[in-house]
C-alpha positions in Angstrom: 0.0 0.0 0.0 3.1 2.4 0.6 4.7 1.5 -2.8 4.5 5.4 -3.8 5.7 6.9 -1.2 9.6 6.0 -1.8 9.1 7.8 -5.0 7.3 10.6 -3.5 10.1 11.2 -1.2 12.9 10.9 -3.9 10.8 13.0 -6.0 10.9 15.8 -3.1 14.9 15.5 -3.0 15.3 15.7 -6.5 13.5 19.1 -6.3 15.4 20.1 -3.7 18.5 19.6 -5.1 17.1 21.3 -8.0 16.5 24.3 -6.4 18.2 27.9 -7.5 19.7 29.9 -5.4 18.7 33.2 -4.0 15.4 33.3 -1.8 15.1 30.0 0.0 12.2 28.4 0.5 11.9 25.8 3.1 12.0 22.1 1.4 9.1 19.8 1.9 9.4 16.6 3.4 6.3 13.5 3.2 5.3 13.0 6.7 2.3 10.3 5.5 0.4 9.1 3.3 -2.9 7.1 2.5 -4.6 4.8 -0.4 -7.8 5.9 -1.2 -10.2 2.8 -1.3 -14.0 2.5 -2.1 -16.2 -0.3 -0.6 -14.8 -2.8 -3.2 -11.2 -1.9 -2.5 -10.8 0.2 -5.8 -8.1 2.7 -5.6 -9.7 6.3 -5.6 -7.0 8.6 -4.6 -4.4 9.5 -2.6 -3.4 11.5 0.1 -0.3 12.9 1.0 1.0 15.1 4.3 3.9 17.3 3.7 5.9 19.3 6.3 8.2 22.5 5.6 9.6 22.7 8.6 6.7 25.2 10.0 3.3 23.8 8.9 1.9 21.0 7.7 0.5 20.6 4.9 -2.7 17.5 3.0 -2.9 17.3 -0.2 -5.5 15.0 -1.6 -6.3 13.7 -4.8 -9.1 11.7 -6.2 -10.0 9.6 -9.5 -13.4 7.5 -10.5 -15.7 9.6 -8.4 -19.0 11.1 -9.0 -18.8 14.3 -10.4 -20.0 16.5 -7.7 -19.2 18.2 -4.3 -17.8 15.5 -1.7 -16.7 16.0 1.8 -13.6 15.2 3.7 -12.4 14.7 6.6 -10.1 13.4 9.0 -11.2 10.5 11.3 -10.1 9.9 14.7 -9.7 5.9 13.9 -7.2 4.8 11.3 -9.5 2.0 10.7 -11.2 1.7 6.9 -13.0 -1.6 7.2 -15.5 -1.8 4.6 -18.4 -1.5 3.5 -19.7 1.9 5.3 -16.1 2.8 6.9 -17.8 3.6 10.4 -14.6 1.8 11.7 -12.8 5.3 11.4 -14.6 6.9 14.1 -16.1 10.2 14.1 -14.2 13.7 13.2 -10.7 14.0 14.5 -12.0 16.5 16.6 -9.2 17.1 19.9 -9.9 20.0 20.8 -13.9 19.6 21.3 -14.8 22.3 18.8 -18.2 22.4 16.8 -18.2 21.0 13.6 -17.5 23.2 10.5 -14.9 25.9 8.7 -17.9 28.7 8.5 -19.7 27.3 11.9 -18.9 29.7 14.4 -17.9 27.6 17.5 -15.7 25.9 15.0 -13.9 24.1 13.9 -12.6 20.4 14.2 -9.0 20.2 13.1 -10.4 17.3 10.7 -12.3 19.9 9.2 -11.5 19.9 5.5 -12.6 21.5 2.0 -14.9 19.6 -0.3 -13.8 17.5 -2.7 -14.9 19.2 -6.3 -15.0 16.3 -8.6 -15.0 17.3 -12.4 -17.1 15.6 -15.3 -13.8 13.5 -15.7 -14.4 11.8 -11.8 -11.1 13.4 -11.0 -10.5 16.2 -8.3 -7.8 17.5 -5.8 -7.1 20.0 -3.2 -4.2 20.9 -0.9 -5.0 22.9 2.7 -2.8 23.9 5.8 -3.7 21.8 8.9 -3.6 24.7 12.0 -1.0 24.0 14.6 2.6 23.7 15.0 3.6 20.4 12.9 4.9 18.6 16.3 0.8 18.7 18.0 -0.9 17.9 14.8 1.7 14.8 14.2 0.7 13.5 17.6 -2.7 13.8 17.4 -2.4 11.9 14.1 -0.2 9.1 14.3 -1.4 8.3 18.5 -2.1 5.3 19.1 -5.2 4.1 16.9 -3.9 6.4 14.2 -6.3 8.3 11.5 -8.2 8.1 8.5 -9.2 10.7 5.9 -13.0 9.7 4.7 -14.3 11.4 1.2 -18.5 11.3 1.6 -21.2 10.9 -0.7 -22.6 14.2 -0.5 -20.8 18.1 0.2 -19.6 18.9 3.8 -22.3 22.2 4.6 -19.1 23.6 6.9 -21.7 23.9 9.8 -24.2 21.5 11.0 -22.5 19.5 13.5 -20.9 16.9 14.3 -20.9 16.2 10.3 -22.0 18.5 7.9 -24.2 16.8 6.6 -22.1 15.5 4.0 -23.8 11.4 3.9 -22.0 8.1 3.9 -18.7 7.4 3.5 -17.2 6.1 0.1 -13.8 6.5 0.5 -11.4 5.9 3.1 -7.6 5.8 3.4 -5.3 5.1 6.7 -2.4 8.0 6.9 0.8 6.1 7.5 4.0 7.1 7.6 6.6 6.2 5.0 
């Protein structure tokens, strides 16, 4: 399930040592990733969590989905036993904020963008996760680990403790490489 990532990683040198000089920018460095599965076990995507040094960093992208809106989140579980994925627990919510990016006693640091999935089933997005890189690796990788879940239906960014965003479809365990 990891095959990618050693490329990912060499990938991330090779850029590195690519770089010009003048104004540096810090380097990026894969601190996880995840497979993408449906119910079936088809691959749907990919996830990948980058550090610079400062922040951290998701990037997820998706193939063979409906085109449409789609939630995701992170899970507190890193658990994806099929069919409905409830093995991943609720939100990864540490804190014990309210659900949603545009709820106002939010939000949960698995909190994420939707999905937008193009007539070609494919979509991505890449966000900041809030907090210094060291808490938000320890609250990931504890001791039953995470999962990022894409839903059926868009995450409304308020109504908690989901969004209303429907069943699970996807799911994918962060590991590290």
């Amino acid at each position: 399930m990891i095959t990618r990532y050693p490329a990912i990683i060499l990938a991330t040198g090779l850029l590195a040592a690519c770089a010009t000089s003048g104004t540096a920018k810090p380097v990026s460095q894969v601190v996880a990733g995840a497979t993408l599965r449906d119910a079936g076990g088809a691959e749907k995507g990919t996830a990948t969590l980058t550090s610079d040094g400062t922040r951290l960093t998701l990037a997820v992208t998706v193939a063979g989905l409906a085109a449409a809106e789609h939630g995701a989140h992170l899970h507190t579980t890193g658990r994806c036993d099929a069919p409905d994925f409830a093995s991943a627990g609720g939100h990864l919510n540490p804190h014990g904020k309210q659900h949603g990016m545009e709820n106002p006693q939010g939000s949960h640091l698995g909190d994420l963008p939707n999905l937008s999935i193009g007539a070609d089933g494919k979509g991505s997005f890449s966000v900041p996760l809030n907090g210094s890189p060291a808490e938000i690796e320890a609250l990931l990788f504890d001791a039953d680990g995470t999962a990022l879940v894409v839903h059926a239906k868009p995450d409304d960014y308020r109504t908690d403790p989901s969004g209303n965003s429907g069943p699970r479809i996807a799911c994918g365990v962060l590991t590290r490489p």
